[in-house]
N, C-alpha and C positions, 0 to 999 in steps of 0.2 A: 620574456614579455608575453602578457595577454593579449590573442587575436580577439576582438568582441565583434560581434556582427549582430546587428539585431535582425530579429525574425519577425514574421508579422503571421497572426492566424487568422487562419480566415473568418470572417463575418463577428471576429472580435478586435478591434483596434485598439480598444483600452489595453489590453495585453501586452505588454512587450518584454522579448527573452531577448538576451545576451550568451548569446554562444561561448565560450570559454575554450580555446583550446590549449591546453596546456601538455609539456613534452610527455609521451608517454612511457613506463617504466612495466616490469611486472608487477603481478597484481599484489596485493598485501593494504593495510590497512593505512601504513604510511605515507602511500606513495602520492603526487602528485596527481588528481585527475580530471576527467575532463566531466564540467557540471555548467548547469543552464540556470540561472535568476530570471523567473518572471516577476510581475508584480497582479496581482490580483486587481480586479476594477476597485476597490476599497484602499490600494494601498500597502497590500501585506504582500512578504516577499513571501514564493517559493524558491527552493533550490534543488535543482533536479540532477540526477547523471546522469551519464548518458550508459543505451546499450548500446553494442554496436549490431549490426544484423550480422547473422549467421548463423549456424549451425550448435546444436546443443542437445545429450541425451537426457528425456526427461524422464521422469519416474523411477522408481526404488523395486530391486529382487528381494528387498529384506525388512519392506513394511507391510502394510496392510494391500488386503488382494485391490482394493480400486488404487493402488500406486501403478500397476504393472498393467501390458509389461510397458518393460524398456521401449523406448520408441525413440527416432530421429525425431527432433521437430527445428523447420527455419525460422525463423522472425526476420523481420524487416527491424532496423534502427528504429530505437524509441526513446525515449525521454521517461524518467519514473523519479518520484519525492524521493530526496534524500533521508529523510525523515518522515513518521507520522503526522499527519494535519492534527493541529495542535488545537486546543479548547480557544484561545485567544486569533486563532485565523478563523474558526469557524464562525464565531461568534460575531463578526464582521458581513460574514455572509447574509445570518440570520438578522442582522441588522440592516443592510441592505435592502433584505425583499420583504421586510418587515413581515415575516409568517415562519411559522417552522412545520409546514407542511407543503406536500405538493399542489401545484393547481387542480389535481383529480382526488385531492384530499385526504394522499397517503402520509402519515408521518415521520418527521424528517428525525425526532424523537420524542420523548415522554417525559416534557418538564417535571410530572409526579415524582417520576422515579426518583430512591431517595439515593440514588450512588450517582445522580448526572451530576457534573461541574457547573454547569451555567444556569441561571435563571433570568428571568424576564420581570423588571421589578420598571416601572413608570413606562413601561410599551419600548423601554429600549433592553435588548438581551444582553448578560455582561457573566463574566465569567468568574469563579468562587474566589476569592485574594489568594495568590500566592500559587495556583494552577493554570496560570494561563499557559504554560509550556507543557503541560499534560498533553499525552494523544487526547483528542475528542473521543469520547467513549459514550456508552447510550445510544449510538447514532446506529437507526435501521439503513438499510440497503439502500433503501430512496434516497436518504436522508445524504448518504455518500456519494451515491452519483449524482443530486444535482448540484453539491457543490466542484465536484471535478468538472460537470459542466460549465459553471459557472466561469471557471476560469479560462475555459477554453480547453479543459481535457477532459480525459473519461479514467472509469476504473480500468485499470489492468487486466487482461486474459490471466489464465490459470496459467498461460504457458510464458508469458511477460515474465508474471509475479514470479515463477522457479526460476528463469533463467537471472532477470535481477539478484534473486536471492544465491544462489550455488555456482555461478559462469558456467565455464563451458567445459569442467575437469572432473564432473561426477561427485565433485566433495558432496558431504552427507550434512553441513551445517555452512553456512555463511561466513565463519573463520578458515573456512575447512574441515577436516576429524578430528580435530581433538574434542576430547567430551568437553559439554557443557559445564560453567562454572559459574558461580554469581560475579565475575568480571568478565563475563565476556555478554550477560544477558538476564534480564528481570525475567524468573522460573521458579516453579517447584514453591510455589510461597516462601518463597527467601524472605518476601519483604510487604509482600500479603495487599502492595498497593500499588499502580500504576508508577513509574517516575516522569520525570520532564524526556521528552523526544529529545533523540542523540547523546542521551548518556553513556553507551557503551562503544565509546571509537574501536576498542581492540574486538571487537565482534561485526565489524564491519563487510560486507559483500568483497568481491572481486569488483565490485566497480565504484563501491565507496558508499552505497546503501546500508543506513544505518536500522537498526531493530524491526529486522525481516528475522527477528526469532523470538521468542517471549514478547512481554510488557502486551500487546493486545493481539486478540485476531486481527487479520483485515480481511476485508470484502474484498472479491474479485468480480468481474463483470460476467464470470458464468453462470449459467445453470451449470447445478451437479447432476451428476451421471455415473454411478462407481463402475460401468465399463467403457466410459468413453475413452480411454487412452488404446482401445484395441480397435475402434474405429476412425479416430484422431485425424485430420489431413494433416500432411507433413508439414506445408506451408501454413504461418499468421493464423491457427488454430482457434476458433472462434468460440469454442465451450457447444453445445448440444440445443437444437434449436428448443423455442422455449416449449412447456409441455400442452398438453392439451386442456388437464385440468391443474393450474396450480404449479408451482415448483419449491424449490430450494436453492441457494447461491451458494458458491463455494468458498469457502474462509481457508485463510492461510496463516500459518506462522507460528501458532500455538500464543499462552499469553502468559500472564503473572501466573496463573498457581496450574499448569502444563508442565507435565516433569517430564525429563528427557527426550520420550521417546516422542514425543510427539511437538516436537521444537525442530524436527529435522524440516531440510529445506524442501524436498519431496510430500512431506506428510498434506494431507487433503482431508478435511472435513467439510462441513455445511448448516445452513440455518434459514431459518424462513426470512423472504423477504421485511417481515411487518417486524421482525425482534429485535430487540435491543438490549444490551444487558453491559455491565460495568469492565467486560474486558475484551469488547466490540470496535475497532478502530479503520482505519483507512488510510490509506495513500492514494495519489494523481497519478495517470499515466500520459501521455501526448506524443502525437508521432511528430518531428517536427520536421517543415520544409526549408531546405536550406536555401 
């Protein structure tokens, strides 16, 4: 049987999670686990796993020099999308605050662009037939934290989004080691186009987080730093304060046309906040109070 307990967050009420707990087993793609349904103020469900807090080595001896070094890092229990925010959850949003920009009038994306899914056709935004399961792609920095705000969460830490993606056993991909294949993840232009979020079950995390490898970047709530892992706090690791003039965010995951090497769950790259481009996506993160 399922325990459900709703949660409530604060200073948003429309919100409401159901806690899940279900028996638990070793990790593997099969197994039973334990995941949270919110419902967005629109209507649309999230479905989150859970992390647990503790302990976790992050970073790679055998990638690039801003991987290293190895460090302990703790986290507290958090909550992260099972999946990418999809073209058809976002597009709810953008209908909601009826704008696709911020109140400071940073862009949330670039209806021009000719690779976005959704457009804005009689003031209401709707998404291209037969994509609404696509990650939202197109979407700059802004564009992804204020819909995680929206719901009541934020983007992910750098050190969230690795422990989501690799647990707590060093594996070097989200399956584990085995190399990468086009059934375990959209890479290497296999397929040269986005697919629908949660296509690949047998590529799934140790907690059941799906495509934390190819199919798009995502955002994290850092500023980049390529030595911050040698200044790092041990504890809930916050990314490098912001800079003085200007910065970069750090993207994770690699996407559709990223080959191998750069699919691993350690690998770290970046990009300016204002960019947007066709293999640019996002997930939620949320601490939650039990």
């Amino acid at each position: 049987m399922w325990n459900i307990t709703n949660l409530r967050l604060p200073h948003t009420p429309f919100v409401v999670f159901a806690y899940l707990l279900m028996p638990g087993c070793s990790s593997g793609p099969t197994q039973p686990l334990d995941e949270v349904v919110i419902k967005t103020p629109a209507g649309a469900e999230h479905v989150m796993v859970i992390v647990p807090e503790g302990e976790f080595l992050m970073g790679s001896a055998t990638g690039g020099p801003d991987e290293s070094p190895i460090h302990t890092v703790s986290l507290s229990e958090y909550l992260i999308d099972k999946v990418e925010v999809s073209n058809g959850q976002y597009v709810l949003f953008l209908n909601a605050i009826q704008r696709h920009t911020s109140l400071t009038g940073d862009n949330y994306v670039y209806l021009e662009n000719p690779d976005i899914q959704i457009f804005l056709r009689n003031q209401t935004y709707q998404t291209q037939p037969g994509l609404e399961l696509r990650p939202m792609v197109e979407i700059t920095w802004w564009g992804a934290r204020d819909y995680c705000a929206w719901i009541g969460g934020r983007l992910p830490t750098e050190a969230e989004w690795e422990k989501a993606a690799r647990g707590d056993d060093q594996r070097r991909y989200p399956w584990g080691n085995a190399t990468p294949d086009r059934d375990l993840l959209n890479f290497n232009a296999n397929l040269n186009r986005t697919v629908d979020v949660g296509s690949y079950p047998e590529g799934a995390s140790p907690y059941g987080a799906l495509d934390m490898a190819g199919n798009v970047w995502e955002w994290t709530n850092d500023f980049y730093q390529d030595d911050y892992y040698s200044v790092s706090p041990r504890a809930n690791p916050a990314g490098p304060l912001e800079p003085e003039f200007g910065g970069v965010k750090s993207i994770r995951g690699g996407s559709l046309g990223s080959p191998a090497v750069n699919v691993q769950s350690a690998g770290r790259s970046l990009d300016s906040l204002n960019w947007s481009g066709p293999e640019f996506g996002f997930r939620c993160a949320y601490n939650p109070q039990l």
